[in-house]
N, C-alpha and C positions, 0 to 999 in steps of 0.2 A: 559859504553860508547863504543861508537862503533869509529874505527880508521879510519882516510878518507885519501884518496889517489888522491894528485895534480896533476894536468900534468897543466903547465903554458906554455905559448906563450910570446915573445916579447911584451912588455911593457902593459900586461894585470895587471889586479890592484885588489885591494881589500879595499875596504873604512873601514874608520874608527869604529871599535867596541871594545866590548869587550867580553870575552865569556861569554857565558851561564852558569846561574846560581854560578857564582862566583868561574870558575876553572880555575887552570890553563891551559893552554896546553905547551905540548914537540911536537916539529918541528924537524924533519930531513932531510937535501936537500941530497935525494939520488944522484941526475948524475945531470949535464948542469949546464946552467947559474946563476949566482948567483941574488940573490932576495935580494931588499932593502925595513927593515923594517922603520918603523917610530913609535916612541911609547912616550907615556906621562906615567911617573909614576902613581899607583895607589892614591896616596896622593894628585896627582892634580887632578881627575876626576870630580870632583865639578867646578875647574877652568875650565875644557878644556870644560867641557859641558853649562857652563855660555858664555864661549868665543863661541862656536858653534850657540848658540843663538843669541849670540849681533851679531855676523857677517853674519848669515843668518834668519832674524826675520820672514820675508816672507815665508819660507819654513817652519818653528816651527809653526807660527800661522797656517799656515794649518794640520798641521800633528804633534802637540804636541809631539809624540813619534818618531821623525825622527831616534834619533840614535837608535834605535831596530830594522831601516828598514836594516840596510846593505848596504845603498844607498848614505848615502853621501861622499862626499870629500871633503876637503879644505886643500890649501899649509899647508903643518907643517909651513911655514915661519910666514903666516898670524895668526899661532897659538901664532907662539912664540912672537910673537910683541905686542899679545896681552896678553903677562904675562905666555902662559902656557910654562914650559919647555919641551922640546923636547929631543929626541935621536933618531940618527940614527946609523944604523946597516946594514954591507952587508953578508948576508949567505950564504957563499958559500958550498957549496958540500961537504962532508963530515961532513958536522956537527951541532952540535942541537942549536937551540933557545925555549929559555922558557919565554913564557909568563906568570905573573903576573896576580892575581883577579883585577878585576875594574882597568886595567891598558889598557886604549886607545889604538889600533895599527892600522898602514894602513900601507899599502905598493905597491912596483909593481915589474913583473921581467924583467930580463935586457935580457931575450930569454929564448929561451925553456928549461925546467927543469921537475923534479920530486919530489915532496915534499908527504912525512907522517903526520900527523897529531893526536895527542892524546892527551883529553880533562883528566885531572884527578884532583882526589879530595883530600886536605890534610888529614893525619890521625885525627882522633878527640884529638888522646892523644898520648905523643909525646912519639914517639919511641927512642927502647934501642940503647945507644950509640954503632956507630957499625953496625947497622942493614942498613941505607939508605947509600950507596954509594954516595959521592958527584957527579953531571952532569962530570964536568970536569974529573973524574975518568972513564966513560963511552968512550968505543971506539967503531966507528964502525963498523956495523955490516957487515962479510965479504963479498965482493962479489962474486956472482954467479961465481965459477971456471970454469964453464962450457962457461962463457960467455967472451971473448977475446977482446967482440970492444967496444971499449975506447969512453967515451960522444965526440960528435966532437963541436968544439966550432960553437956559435951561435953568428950572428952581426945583431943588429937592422939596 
């Protein structure tokens, strides 16, 4: 897998999916503004993709495979009312979010930021106790010493 690299704007967004081929991904918001995710368990994917449907039938009958497109969006509210549960999350800067297989996410940012991106796949057979460091064990990676000026805050 190869690692992608963010630069986000003021309330730029990202519609509802899920990754590819059923992996997870690790997020890290280097610098700026913090970014709100929105995400549906992997257990509800079946509901939120039935609620995606009943709420927008006209878009599905033309494009059967809408959520592959990366295109749509609807309120998490509109989700949740229709049964799917929801969470939300604010990332800020310094620190990771991991996404879940077949777990729905959307989000948008609150200003300019930097975000990492890495898709990865669980082991087939579960490793020796000891070997995987838990997320929350994980600190950031240092920054550039060379580099002295501080993210300056950002206002929509």
């Amino acid at each position: 897998m190869v690692p992608w690299l963010y630069m986000g704007s003021c309330l730029s967004a990202f519609c509802w999916h899920v990754e590819d081929h059923a992996l997870y991904s690790i997020n890290y918001l280097h610098t700026g503004a913090p970014k709100v995710w929105y995400a549906a368990p992997a257990s509800s994917a079946h509901a939120f993709e039935a609620a995606m449907r009943d709420a927008l039938p006209h878009l599905f009958a033309e494009e059967p495979d809408l959520l592959h497109r990366l295109v749509t969006m609807l309120s998490p509210a509109e989700l949740a009312s229709r049964g799917v549960p929801i969470c939300r999350l604010l990332h800020e800067a310094g620190s990771f979010v991991v996404t879940f297989p077949n777990a729905y996410h959307a989000g948008f940012n609150t200003g300019a930021r930097e975000r990492a991106r890495e898709r990865v796949a669980r082991p087939r057979r579960p490793a020796p106790p000891g070997a995987l460091a838990p997320l929350a064990a994980l600190s950031p990676l240092p920054r550039n010493p060379r580099s002295s000026q501080k993210p300056t805050k950002t206002h929509c």
